[in-house]
C-alpha positions in Angstrom: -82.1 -125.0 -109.8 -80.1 -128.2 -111.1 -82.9 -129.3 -113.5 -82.8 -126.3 -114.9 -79.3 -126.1 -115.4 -79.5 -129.3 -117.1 -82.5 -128.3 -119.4 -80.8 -124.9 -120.3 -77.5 -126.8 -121.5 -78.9 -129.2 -123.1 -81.4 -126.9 -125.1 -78.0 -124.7 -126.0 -76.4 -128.2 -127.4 -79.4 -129.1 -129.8 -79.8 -125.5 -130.3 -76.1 -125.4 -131.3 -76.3 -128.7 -133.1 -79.6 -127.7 -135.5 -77.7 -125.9 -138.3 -75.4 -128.2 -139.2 -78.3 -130.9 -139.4 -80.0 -129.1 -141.6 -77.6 -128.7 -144.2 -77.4 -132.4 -144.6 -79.8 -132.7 -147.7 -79.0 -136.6 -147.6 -81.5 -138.7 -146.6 -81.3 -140.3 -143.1 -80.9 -144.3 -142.3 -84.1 -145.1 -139.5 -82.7 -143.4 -136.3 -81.9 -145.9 -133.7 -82.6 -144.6 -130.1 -79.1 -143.3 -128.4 -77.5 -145.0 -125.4 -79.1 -143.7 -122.6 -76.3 -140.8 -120.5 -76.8 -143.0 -117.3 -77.6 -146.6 -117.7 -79.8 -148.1 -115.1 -78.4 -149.1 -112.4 -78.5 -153.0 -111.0 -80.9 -154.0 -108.0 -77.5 -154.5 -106.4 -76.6 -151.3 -107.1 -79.6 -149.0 -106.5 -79.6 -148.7 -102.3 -76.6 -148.4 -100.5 -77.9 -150.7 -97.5 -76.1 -150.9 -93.9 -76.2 -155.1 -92.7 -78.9 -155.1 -90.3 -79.1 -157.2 -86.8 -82.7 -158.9 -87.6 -85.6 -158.7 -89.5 -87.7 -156.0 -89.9 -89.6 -155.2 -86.4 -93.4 -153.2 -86.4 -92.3 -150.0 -84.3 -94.8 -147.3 -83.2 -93.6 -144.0 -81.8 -94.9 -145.2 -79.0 -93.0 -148.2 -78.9 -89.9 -146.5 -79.8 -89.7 -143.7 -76.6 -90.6 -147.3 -74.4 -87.3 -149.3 -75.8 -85.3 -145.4 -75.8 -86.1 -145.1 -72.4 -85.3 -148.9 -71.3 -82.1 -148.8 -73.1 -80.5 -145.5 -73.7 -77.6 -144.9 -71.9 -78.1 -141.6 -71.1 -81.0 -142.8 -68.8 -79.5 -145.1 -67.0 -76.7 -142.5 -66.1 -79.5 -140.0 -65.0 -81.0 -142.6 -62.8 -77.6 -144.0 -61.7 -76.4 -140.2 -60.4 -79.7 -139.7 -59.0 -79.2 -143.0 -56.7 -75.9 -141.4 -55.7 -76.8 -138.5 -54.6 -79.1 -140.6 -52.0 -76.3 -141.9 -51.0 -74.6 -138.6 -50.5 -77.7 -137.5 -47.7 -76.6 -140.7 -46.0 -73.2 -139.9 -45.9 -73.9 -136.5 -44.1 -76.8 -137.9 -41.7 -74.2 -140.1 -40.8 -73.0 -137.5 -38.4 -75.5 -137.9 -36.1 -74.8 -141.4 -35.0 -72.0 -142.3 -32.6 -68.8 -142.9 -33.7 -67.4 -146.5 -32.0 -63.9 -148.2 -33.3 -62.0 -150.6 -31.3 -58.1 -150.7 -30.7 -55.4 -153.2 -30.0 -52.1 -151.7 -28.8 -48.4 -153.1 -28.1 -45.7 -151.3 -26.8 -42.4 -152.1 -26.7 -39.9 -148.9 -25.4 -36.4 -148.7 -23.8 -35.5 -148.1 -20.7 -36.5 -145.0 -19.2 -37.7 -143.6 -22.9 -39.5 -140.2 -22.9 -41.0 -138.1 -25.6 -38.8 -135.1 -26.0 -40.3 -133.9 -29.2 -43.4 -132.7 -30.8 -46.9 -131.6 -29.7 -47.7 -131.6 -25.8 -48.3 -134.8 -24.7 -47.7 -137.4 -21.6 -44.0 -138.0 -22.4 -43.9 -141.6 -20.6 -43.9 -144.7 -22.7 -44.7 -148.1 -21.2 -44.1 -151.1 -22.2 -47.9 -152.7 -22.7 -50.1 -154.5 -24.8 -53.8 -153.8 -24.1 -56.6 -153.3 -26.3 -59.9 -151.3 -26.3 -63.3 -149.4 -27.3 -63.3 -145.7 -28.1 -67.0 -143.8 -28.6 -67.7 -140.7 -29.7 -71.3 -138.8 -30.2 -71.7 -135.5 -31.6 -74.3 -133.2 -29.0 -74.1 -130.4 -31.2 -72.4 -128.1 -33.9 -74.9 -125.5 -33.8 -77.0 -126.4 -36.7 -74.5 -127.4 -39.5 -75.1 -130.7 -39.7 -78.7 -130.2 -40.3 -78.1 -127.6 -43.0 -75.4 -129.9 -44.5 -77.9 -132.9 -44.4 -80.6 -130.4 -45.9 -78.4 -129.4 -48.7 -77.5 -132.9 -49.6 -81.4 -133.6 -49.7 -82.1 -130.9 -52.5 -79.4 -131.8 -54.5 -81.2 -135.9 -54.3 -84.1 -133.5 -55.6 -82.5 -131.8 -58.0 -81.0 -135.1 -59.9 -84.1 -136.8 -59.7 -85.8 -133.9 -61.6 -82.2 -134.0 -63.8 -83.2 -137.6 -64.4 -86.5 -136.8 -65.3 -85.2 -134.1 -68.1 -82.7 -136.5 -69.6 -85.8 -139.0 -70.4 -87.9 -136.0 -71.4 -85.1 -135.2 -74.2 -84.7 -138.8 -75.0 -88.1 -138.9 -76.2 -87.9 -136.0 -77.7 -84.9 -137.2 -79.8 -87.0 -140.3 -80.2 -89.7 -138.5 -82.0 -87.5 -136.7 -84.3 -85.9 -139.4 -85.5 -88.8 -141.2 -85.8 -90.8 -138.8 -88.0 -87.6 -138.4 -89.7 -87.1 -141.8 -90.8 -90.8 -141.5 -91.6 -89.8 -138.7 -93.4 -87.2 -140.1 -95.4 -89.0 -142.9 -96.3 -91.9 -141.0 -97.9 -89.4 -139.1 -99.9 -87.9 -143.0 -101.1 -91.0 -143.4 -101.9 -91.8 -140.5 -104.3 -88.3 -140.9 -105.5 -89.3 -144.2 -106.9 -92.2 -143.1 -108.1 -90.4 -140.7 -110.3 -88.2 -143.3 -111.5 -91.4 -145.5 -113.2 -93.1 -142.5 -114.2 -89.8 -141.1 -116.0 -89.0 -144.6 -117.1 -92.5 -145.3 -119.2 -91.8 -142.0 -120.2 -88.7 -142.5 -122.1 -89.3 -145.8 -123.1 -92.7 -144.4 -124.9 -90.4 -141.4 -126.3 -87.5 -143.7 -127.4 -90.5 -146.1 -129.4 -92.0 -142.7 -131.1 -88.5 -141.6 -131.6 -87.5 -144.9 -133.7 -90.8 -144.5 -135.6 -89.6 -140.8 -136.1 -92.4 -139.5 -134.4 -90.4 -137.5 -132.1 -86.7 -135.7 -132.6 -83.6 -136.6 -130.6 -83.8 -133.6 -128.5 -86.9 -135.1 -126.8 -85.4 -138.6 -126.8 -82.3 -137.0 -125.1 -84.7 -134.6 -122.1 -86.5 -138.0 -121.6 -83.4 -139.9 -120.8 -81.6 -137.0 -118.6 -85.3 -136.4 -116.6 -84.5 -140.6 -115.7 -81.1 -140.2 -115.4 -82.0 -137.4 -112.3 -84.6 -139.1 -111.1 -82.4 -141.7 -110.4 -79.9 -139.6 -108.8 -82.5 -138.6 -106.3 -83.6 -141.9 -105.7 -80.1 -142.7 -104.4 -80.0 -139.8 -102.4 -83.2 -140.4 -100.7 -82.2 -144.1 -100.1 -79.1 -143.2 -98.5 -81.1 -140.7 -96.5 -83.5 -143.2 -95.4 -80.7 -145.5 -94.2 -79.3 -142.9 -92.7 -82.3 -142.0 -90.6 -82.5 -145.6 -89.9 -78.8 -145.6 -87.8 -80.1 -142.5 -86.2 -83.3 -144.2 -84.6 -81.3 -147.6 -83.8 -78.7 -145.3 -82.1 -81.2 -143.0 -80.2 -83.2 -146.7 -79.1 -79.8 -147.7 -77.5 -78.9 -150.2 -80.1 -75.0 -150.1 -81.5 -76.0 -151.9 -84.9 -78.3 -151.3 -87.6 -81.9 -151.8 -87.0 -84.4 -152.5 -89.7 -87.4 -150.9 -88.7 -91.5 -151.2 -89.9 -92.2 -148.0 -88.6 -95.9 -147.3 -88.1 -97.8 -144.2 -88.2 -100.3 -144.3 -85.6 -101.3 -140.3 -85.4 -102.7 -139.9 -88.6 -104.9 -136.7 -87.9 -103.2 -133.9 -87.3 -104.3 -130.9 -84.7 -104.2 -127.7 -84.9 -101.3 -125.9 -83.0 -102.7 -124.3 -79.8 -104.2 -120.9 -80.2 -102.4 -118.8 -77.1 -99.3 -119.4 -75.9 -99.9 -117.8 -72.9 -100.9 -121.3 -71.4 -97.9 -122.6 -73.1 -95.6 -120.3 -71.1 -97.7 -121.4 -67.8 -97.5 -125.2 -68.3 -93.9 -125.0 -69.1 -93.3 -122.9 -66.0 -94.9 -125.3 -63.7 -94.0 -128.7 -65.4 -90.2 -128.9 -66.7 -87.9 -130.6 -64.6 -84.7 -128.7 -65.2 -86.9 -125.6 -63.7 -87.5 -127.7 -60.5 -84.2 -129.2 -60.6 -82.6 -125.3 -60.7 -84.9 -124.5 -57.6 -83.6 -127.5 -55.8 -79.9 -126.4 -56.6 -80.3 -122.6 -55.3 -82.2 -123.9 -52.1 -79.7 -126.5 -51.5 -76.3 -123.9 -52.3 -79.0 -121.6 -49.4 -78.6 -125.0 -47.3 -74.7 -124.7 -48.1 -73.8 -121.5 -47.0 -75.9 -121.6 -43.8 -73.8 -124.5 -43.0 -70.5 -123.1 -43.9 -71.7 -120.1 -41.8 -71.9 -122.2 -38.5 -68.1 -123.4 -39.1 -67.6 -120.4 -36.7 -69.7 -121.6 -34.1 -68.3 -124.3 -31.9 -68.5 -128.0 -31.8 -69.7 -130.1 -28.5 -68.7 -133.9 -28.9 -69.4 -136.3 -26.3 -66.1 -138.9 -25.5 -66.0 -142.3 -23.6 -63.2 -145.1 -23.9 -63.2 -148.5 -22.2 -60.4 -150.9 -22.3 -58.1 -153.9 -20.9 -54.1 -154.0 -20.5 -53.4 -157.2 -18.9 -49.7 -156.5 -19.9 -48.1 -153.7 -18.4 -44.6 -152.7 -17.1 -42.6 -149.8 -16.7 -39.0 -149.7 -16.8 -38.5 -151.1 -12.9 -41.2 -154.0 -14.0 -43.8 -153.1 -11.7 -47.6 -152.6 -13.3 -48.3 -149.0 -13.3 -51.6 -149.5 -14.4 -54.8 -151.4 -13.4 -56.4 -154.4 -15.5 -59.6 -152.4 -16.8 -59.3 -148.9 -17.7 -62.4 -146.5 -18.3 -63.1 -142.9 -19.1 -65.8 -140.3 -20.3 -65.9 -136.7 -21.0 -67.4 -133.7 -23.1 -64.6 -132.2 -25.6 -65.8 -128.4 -26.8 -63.6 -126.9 -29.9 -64.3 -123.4 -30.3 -62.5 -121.8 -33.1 -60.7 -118.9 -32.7 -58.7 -117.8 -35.7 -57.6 -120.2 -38.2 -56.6 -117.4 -41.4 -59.9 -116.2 -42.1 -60.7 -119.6 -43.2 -64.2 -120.0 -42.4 -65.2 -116.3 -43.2 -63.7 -117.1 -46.6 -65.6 -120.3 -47.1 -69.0 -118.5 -45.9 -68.9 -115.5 -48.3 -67.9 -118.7 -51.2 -70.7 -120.0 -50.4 -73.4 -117.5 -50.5 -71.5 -116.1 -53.8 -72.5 -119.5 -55.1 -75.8 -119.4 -53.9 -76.7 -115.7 -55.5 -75.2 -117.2 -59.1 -77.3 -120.4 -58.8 -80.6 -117.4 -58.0 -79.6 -115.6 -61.4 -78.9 -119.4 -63.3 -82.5 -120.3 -61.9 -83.7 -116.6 -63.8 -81.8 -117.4 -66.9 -83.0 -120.9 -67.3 -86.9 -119.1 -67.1 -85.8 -116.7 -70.1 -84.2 -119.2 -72.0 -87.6 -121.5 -71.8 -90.3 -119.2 -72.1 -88.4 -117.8 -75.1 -87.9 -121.7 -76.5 -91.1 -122.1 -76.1 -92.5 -119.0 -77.9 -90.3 -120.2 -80.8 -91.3 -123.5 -80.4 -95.3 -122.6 -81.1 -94.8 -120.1 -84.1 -92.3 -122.9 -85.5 -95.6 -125.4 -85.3 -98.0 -122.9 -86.7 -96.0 -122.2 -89.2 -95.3 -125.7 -90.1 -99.3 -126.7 -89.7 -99.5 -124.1 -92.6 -97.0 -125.5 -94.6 -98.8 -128.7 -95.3 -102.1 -126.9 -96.2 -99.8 -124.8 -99.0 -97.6 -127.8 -100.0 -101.1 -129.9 -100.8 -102.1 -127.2 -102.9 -98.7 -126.9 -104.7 -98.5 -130.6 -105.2 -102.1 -130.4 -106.4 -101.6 -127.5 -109.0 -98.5 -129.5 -110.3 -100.7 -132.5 -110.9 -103.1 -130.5 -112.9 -100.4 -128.9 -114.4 -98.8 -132.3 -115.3 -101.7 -134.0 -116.5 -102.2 -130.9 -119.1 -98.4 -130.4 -120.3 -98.6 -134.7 -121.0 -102.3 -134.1 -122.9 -100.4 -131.4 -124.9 -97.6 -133.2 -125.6 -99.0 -136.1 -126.9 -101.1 -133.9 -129.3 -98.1 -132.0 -130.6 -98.8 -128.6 -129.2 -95.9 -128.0 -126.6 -92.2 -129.3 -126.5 -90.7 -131.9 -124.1 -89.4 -128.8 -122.2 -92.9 -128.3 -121.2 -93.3 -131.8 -119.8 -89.9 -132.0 -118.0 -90.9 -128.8 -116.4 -94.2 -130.2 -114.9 -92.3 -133.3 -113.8 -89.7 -131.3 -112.1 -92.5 -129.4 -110.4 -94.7 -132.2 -109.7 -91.7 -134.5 -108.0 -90.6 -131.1 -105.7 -94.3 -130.9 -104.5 -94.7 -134.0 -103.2 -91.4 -133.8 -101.6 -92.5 -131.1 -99.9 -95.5 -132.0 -99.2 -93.7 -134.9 -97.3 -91.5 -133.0 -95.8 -94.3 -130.5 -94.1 -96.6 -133.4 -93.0 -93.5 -134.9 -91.1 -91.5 -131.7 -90.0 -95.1 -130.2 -88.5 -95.3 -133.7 -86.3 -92.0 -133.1 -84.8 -93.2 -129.2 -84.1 -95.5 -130.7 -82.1 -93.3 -132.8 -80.5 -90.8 -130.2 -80.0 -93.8 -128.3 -77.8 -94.5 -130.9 -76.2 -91.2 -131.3 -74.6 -91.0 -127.2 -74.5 -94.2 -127.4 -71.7 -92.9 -131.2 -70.4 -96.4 -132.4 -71.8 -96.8 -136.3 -71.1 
């Protein structure tokens, strides 16, 4: 639409300008060719380029998820939770084992002091120093323990599978910007292209021009077709460096990398047929799926556990000490060198402000949202990857339409340059078929690259290796 902006005003100026030439009966010095609108640009000044770390380095796509999954951050964070939550199961299976703490004691009281306030307790206070070992073993709480541990065991699960989606996405953000880069490079490419092809072309108009072979107005369509394809070589530079920061930042790099990316998958398949098996492979493979069924087994784990608050707790209790300083407030030893006990302690709840009940119904509120989150997440991925398959069929027929458009503009380049050169059409003509030609093989670039991150997209939608 900007060409032909530019063609349209510059076809009013001349337009606008052609009476007033012609009523000029004096003869004309030798025209001289104008100074080009844009002048070309310097090497310095043609790419906008980012200082880069080292020197170019050969990258496959291959290569590229391999170094995104070694140093990405967001992979070591999926692997470091899911370490922690092992840690978690350990903390709760800790329960099991006896509890065993030692104690040194010194007591220093008045005469005949007593505890008056507080809790029930043995009011006396002796003047000692002993010190000893205390033990204590759960026998049972009725099954909450073993839920608990249960519970902490999914969630383990669940952010191993989380782990596994955060590399699966990784990759995935690999390959786009990958083919992106790939992308962007091919459009460089083309865009320079443009630039010789417009540049013999106006150098070959200004020489006919100065032999008055040609007019000013085709002088001046020749110089604004360079001065735009300069433009877009600019543009697609920037772009390409651009692309480039995205790919060192995705590969876990904070500076610039200057990448020779390789294409290694050349040939490109067809996008599968049904997507019926699709639907199947994504429902059996994707981690967040397995990591969601984890999550609603382990909240089922949860509320079982917060259930059996209610039933009581059977602890087993044994001390063992020496106080080989002892004295009460006549100085007489009121108690023996070596002390010893054991016993079973049972706490039964009885009311407590409907704390437990409360905590149990939480729970298993929690547990029926985690059920309809599971559900959801199946919508949400059969749905992505419906959209994901007719996005890749759609692409794979892009790049069969884009070949023929880029095709039909060469034809229809080669013929507007053979009429041109023989005097039957106008400069308009060529620019058009320029214009044309240089879109199609943008697209054409475009669709190859944008079809091989469809399928990448799929890939991920069905967690294909």
């Amino acid at each position: 639409m900007r060409s032909k902006i530019v063609v349209e005003l510059i076809v009013a100026g001349v337009l606008a300008s052609a009476p007033a030439v012609a009523q000029n009966p004096s003869p004309t010095p030798p025209p001289q060719a104008p100074t080009p609108a844009v002048p070309a640009p310097t090497p310095s000044q043609t790419q906008a380029t980012l200082p880069t770390s080292t020197a170019p380095v050969r990258l496959t796509i291959q290569d590229a998820e391999a170094l995104a999954i070694k140093n990405n951050p967001q992979v070591s964070v999926g692997r470091l939770l899911a370490l922690a939550s092992v840690q978690v199961t350990r903390e709760q299976r800790a329960a099991y084992y006896p509890n065993l703490y030692g104690s040194i004691t010194g007591v220093d009281s008045n005469q005949g002091s007593r505890i008056a306030a507080g809790n029930l307790n043995n009011p006396v206070v002796y003047q000692r120093v002993a010190g000893g070992l205390t033990l204590s073993q759960l026998i049972t709480d009725f099954g909450r323990t073993n839920n608990l541990i249960a519970s902490s065991v999914l969630h383990a699960k669940a952010a191993d599978m989380n782990a596994a989606a955060t590399v699966d996405q990784i990759k995935l953000a690999v390959d786009e910007a990958f083919y992106n880069a790939l992308q962007s490079r091919a459009e460089q490419d083309v865009a320079q292209q443009t630039v010789n092809t417009r540049q013999a072309v106006s150098d070959q108009v200004t020489t006919l021009y100065q032999n008055k072979l040609r007019s000013e107005v085709d002088l001046s369509f020749a110089n604004a077709n360079l001065a735009q394809a300069r433009l877009l070589l600019l543009d697609a530079q920037n772009n390409y460096q651009a692309s480039l920061s995205a790919l060192s930042q995705v590969l876990g790099y904070a500076a610039l990398r200057n990448f020779d990316l390789v294409e290694t998958d050349t040939e490109l398949k067809p996008p599968s047929d049904s997507v019926d098996q699709l639907l199947a492979d994504a429902f059996n493979n994707r981690p967040e799926l397995a990591a969601q069924d984890f999550e609603v087994r382990a909240a089922q784990h949860f509320q079982k556990a917060e259930r059996d608050l209610l039933f009581p707790t059977v602890e087993g209790l044994g001390v063992v000490g020496k106080a080989p300083i002892t004295a009460d407030y006549n100085g007489s030893n009121p108690f023996t060198t070596w002390y010893g006990a054991a016993g079973v302690n049972v706490n039964i709840p009885i009311f407590n402000g409907f704390l437990y009940p409360a905590r149990s119904k939480e729970a298993s509120l929690r547990a029926q949202a985690s059920e309809e989150q599971l559900r959801d997440l199946r919508d949400r991925i059969a749905n992505d990857v419906r959209t994901s398959w007719l996005n890749a069929i759609t692409a794979y027929n892009r790049i069969n339409v884009s070949q023929q458009f880029v095709n039909q503009t060469n034809l229809a380049l080669d013929l507007s340059q053979s009429r041109y050169k023989l005097g039957l059409s106008s400069i308009v003509e060529l620019t058009q078929a320029q214009l044309q030609q240089t879109e199609a093989q943008i697209q054409y670039a475009a669709a190859k690259y944008q079809y091989q991150i469809a399928q990448s997209v799929v890939r991920f939608q069905i967690a294909a290796p």
